[in-house]
N, C-alpha and C positions, 0 to 999 in steps of 0.2 A: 159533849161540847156542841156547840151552836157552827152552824155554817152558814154563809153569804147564799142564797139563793137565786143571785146572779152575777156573772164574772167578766170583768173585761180585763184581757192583754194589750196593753198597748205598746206591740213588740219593737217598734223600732220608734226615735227621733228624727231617723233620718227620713229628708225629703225632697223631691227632684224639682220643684214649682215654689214659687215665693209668694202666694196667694196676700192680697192684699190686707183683709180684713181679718188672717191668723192669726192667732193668740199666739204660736210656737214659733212662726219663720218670717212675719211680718216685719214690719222697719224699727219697732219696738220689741218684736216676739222674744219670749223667755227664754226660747232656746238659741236663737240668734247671740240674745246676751251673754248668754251663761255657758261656758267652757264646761261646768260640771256635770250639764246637764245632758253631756256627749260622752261621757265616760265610755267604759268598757260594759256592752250592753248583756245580758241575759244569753246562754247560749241554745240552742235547739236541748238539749240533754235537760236543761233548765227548766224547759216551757213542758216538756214531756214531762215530766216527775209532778208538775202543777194540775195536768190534765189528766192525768193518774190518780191524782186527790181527786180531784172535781167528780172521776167515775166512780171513785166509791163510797162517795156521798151523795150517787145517782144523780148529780147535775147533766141535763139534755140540753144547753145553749151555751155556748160565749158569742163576746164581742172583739173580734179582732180589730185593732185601730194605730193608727200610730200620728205620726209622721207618713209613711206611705207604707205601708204590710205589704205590696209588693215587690218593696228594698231589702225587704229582712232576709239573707239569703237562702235560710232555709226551709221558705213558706210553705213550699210542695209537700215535703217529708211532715211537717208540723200538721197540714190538713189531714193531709192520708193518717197520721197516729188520731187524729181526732177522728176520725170516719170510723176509725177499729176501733177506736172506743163508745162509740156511738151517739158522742156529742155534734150538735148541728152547732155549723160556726156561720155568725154573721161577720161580712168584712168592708168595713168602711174603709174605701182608693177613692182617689183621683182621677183612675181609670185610664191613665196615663200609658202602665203596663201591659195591659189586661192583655194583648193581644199575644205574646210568647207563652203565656199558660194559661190559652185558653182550651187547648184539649186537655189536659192535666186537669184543668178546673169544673170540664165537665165529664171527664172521668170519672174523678173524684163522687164529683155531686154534695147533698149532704149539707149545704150551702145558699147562703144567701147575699149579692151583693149590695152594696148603695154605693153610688158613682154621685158623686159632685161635678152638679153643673149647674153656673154660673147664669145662662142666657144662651141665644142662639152663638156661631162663634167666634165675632169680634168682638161683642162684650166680655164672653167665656175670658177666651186668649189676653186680654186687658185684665179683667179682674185678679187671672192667674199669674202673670206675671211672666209668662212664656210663652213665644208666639207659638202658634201648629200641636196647643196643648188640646183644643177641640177634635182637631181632625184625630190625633193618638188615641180618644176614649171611643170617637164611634168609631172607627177600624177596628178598636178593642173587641167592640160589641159585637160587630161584625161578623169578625172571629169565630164570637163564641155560638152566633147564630148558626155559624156554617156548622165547626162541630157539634152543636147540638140537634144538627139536621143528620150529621152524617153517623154521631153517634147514637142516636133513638133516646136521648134522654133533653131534660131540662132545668136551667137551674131557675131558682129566682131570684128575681133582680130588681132593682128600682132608681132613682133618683132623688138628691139631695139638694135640693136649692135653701140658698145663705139667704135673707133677706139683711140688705149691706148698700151703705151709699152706695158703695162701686156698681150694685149691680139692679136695687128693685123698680127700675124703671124697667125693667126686661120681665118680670116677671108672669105678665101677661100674656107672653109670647113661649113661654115653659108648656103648655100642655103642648102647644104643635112641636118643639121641639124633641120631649120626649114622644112624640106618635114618629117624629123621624129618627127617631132612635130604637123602635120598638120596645120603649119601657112603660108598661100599665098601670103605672102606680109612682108618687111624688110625695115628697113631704116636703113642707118647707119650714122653716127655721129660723127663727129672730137673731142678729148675730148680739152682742155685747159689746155695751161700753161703758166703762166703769172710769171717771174723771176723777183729777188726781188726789180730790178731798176724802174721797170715798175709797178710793186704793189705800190710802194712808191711814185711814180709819182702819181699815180691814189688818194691813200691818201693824198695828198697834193693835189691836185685840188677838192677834195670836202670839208678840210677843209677851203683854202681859199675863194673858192666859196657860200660853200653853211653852212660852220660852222659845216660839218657833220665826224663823225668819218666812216673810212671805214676798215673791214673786212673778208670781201668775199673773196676778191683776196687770202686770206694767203692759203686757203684749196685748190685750186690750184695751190700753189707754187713750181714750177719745173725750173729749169736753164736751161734745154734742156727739150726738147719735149721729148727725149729720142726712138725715130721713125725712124727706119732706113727706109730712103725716098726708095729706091730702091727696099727692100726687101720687102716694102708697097705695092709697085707701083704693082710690081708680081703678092702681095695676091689679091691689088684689080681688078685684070685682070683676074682671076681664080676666081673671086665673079663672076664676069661681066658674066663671059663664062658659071657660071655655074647656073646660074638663070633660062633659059628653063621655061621659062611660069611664074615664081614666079612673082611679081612685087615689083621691089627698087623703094619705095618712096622717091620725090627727094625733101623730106624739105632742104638741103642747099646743093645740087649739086656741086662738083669741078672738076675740069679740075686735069689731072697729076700735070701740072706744078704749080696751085692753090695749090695742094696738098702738093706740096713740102716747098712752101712758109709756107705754113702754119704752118710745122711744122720744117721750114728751120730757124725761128725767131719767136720773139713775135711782133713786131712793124710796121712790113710792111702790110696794109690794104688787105685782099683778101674777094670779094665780094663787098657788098651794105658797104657804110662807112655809110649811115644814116641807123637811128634804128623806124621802125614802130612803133615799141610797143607805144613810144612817145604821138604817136597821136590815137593810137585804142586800145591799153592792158592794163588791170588792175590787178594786182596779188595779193592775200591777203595772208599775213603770218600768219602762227598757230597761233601766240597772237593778231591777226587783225591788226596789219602796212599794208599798202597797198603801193605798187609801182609798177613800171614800167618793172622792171629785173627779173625772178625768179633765176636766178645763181647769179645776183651781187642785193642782195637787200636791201643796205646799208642805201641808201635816201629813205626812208620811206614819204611819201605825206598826212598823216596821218593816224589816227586808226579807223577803223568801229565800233568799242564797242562804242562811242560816235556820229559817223557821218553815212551817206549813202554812199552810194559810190559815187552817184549824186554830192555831195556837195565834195566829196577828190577829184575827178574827175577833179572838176571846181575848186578847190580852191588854192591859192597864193602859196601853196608848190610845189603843181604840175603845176601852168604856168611856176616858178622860171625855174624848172627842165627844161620841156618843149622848152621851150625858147633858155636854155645854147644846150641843145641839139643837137636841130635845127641846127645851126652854128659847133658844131665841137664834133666829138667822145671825149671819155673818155679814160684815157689810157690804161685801159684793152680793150675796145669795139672789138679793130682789133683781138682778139680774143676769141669772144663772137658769140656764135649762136643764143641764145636767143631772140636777135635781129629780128630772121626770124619767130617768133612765130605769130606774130599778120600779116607780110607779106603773107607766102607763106603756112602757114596751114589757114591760113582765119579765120572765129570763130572757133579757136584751136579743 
């Protein structure tokens, strides 16, 4: 049997911040809508017996991500089984938490964070939706600075910036904020907007196709990008300039003019038109659906409460998908990054 070559958990929905430009908790977000989408989630016993597969099929990374991984209440016990099994876990927070496990987290080790952030912190706090969400991530970091002094070790960490009406006029201003954060390393990130002709398209080829209902798309539903290309273009030349040593990780790198496309329309392809994930990612949702998208993950390949991952992996939902794939995007895809998870971060 074939297996996914890289894995993401996305162990919980739940989340403490109403972040403006969410696909899951914003004014339209999918999980905000959807009651179903809060069911009864996966339990610790659950994510163990997953992570037990993954090491005997010698997987060395996941992706931990949710809603907020430091709501899932059994995050500690989950890391430390992943530590003895000797898988490194990435964890995408808010960083909101950080500061209660942050000896735990550098105990642990074995690890690597990315923290969202926004802009220095009255943009931050605006875009997030919660005032005093800035001051929470650097005390976080803080934190971890001190135990990582007091304990002799270190983890690695970085920074996640949205590029988002709410927030890319600040963007220029991200290197000095991570240098006041202590973080040497940034990525930044196109957010999505997918208008309503093109959601609808996208729902209508997976019911014809695949008999599947789709809703992902609604929680980024925006008619304009709302991105003035220009005064983008500026911030991000004043990122560029002002990095001095930092390192911009280049998960999905654009050009100006990419830049502009991208956020000039929803329908014209910029980057790779085929999606990795296809052939190497597996994602599992808090009530165990597993699929291929972690932003669009409507088609579901089935549920791990009942199967392995081995077996959803290989089996007739996910070649269906597979298949359709191969041949041709979906109509949100041309503006989907997700796509470059299994690509360009390699085992995420």
């Amino acid at each position: 049997m074939n297996f996914p070559q890289s894995v993401s958990f996305t162990i919980t929905n739940a989340c403490n911040l109403r972040c403006r430009m969410c696909g899951q908790w914003s004014e339209e977000g999918y999980i905000r809508g959807r009651s179903a989408a809060r069911r009864k989630e996966l339990e610790l016993a659950d994510w163990k017996r997953l992570v037990d597969e993954m090491a005997e099929h010698n997987l060395k990374n996941v992706l931990l991500r949710g809603g907020e991984v430091f709501l899932f209440p059994d995050i500690i016990p989950l890391l430390e089984h992943l530590r003895a099994k000797g898988i490194f876990a990435s964890i995408d927070t808010n960083g909101t938490r950080l500061a209660p496990f942050a000896a735990d987290l550098v105990r642990i080790g074995n690890l690597h964070l990315t923290v969202s952030v926004d802009g220095p912190e009255e943009i931050h706090d605006k875009v997030r939706g919660v005032k005093g969400t800035f001051r929470l991530l650097r005390d976080g970091l803080a934190r971890i600075a001190e135990e990582e002094k007091k304990q002799g070790a270190a983890l690695s960490k970085s920074i996640t910036f949205t590029i988002s009406p709410y927030s890319y006029r600040a963007l220029g201003q991200i290197p000095e904020v991570a240098r006041s954060l202590g973080i040497e390393s940034i990525c930044i990130v196109a957010y999505y907007f997918i208008p309503r002709a093109v959601g609808e398209k996208y729902e209508a080829e997976l019911v014809e196709t695949f008999g599947c209902k789709a809703f992902a798309w609604r929680g980024f539903h925006h008619e304009q990008s709302g991105v003035d290309a220009d005064a983008f273009l500026g911030e991000l030349r004043a990122y560029r300039s002002g990095l001095r040593g930092i390192t911009d990780y280049p998960y999905f790198p654009m050009s100006e003019d990419e830049y502009r496309t991208w956020f000039g329309d929803a329908v014209t392809p910029v980057g790779s038109v085929s999606c990795a994930n296809v052939e190497k990612l597996i994602d599992i949702q808090p009530a165990g659906e597993a699929n291929f998208c972690v932003d669009f993950p409507d088609y579901a390949i089935g549920n791990v409460r009942g199967s392995t991952i081995a077996e959803l992996w290989n089996g007739p939902r996910a070649e269906a998908f597979r298949a359709y794939r191969r041949n041709q995007p979906l109509a949100v895809c041309h503006r989907c990054g997700a796509k470059y998870m299994a690509g360009i971060r390699g085992n995420v």
